[in-house]
C-alpha positions in Angstrom: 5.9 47.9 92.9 8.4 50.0 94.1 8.5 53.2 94.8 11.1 56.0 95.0 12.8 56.7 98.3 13.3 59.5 100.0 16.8 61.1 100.7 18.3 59.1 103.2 22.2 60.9 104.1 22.6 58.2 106.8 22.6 55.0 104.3 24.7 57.6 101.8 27.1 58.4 105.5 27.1 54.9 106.0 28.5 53.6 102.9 30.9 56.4 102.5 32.2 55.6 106.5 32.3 52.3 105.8 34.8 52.2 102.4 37.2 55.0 103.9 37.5 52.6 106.5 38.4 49.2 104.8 40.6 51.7 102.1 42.4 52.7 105.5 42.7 49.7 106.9 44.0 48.0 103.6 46.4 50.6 103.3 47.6 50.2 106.8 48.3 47.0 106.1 50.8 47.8 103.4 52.5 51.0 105.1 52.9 49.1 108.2 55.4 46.6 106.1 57.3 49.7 105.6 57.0 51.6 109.2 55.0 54.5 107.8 51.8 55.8 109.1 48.5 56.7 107.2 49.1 60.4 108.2 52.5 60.1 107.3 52.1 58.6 103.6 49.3 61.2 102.7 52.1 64.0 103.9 54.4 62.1 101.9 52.5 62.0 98.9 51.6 65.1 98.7 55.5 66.7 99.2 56.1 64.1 96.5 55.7 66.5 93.7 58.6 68.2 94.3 56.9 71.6 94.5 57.0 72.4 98.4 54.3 73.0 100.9 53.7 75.1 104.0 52.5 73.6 106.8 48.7 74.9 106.2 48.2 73.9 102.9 50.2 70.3 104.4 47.8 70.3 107.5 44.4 70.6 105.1 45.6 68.2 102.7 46.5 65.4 104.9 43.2 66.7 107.4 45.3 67.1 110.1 45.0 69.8 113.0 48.0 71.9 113.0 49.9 71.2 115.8 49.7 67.2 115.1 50.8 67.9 111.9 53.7 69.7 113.5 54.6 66.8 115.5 54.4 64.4 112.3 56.7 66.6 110.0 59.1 67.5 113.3 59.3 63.1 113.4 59.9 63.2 109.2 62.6 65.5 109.7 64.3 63.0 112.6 64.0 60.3 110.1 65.8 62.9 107.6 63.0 62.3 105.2 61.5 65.7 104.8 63.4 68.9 105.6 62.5 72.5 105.9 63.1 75.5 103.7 62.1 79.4 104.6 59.6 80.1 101.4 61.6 82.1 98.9 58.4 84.3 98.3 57.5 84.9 102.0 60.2 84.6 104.5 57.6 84.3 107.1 56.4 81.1 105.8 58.4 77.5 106.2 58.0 75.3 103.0 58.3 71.5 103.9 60.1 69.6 100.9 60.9 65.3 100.7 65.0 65.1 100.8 66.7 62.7 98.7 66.1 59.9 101.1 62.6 60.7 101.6 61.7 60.7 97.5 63.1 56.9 97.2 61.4 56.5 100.9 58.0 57.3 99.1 58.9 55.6 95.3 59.5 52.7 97.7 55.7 53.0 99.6 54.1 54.4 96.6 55.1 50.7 94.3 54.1 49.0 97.4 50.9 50.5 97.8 49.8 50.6 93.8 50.8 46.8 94.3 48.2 46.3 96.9 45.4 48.1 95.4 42.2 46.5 94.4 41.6 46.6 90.4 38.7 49.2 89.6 38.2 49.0 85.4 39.2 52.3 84.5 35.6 53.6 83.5 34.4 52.5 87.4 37.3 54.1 89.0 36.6 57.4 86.6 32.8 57.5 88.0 33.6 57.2 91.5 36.0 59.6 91.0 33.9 61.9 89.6 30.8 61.3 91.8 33.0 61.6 94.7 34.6 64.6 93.5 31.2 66.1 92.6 29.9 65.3 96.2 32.8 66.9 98.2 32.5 70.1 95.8 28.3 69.9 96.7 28.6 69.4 100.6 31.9 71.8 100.1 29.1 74.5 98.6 26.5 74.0 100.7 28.6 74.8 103.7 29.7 78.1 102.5 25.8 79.7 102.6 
């Protein structure tokens, strides 16, 4: 009969290494067909809204260290998809936004990714989601004491 387990956070690590890495490596797949990087597509997607981001909130997003980040957005700006604005509000602060080129440039990667994507049923993707969501927010909480 069986019995309940104890915790085990290694087979819980495991699991959790293991799908970010086939999720990366599928997606790699994909963004490689259009010369864009994992870095550079979760940078991307998250100056896609239009809003604008300084480099901070860009570098904890996209869990990069700073100055790598630097180097990724100074290589967007080359390929003229991202540019840089002085924030209205602090005019210490740089605010990174997608230019015309980069918004089709990430419509373009975005279809092609979505395309790719393995079909969750909307109720599965929901719980992992949530569960996922709700485990960052307890590991993010236990940290803090």
């Amino acid at each position: 009969m069986p019995t309940s387990s104890p915790r085990r956070p290694r087979d819980l690590v495991q699991l959790l290494t293991r799908a970010e890495r086939l999720v990366a490596r599928r997606l790699q797949v994909v963004l490689d067909e259009e010369g864009c990087s994992l870095d550079a597509w979760r940078v991307l997607g998250l100056l896609s809204d239009g809003q604008g981001h300084h480099m901070t909130a860009i570098a904890e997003a996209a869990f990069l260290p700073p100055p790598t980040l630097t180097k990724l957005v100074d290589h967007l700006v080359d390929q003229n998809l991202v540019h840089r604005r002085v924030d209205p509000q602090d005019r210490r602060r740089i605010l990174a936004h997608l230019t015309p080129r980069g918004q089709e440039y990430w419509r373009r990667i975005d279809r092609a990714v979505r395309a790719d994507w393995p079909a969750l049923s909307e109720g599965d993707e929901e719980l992992l989601r949530g569960l996922l969501e709700r485990l960052a927010g307890t590991l993010d909480d236990a940290s803090r004491v």
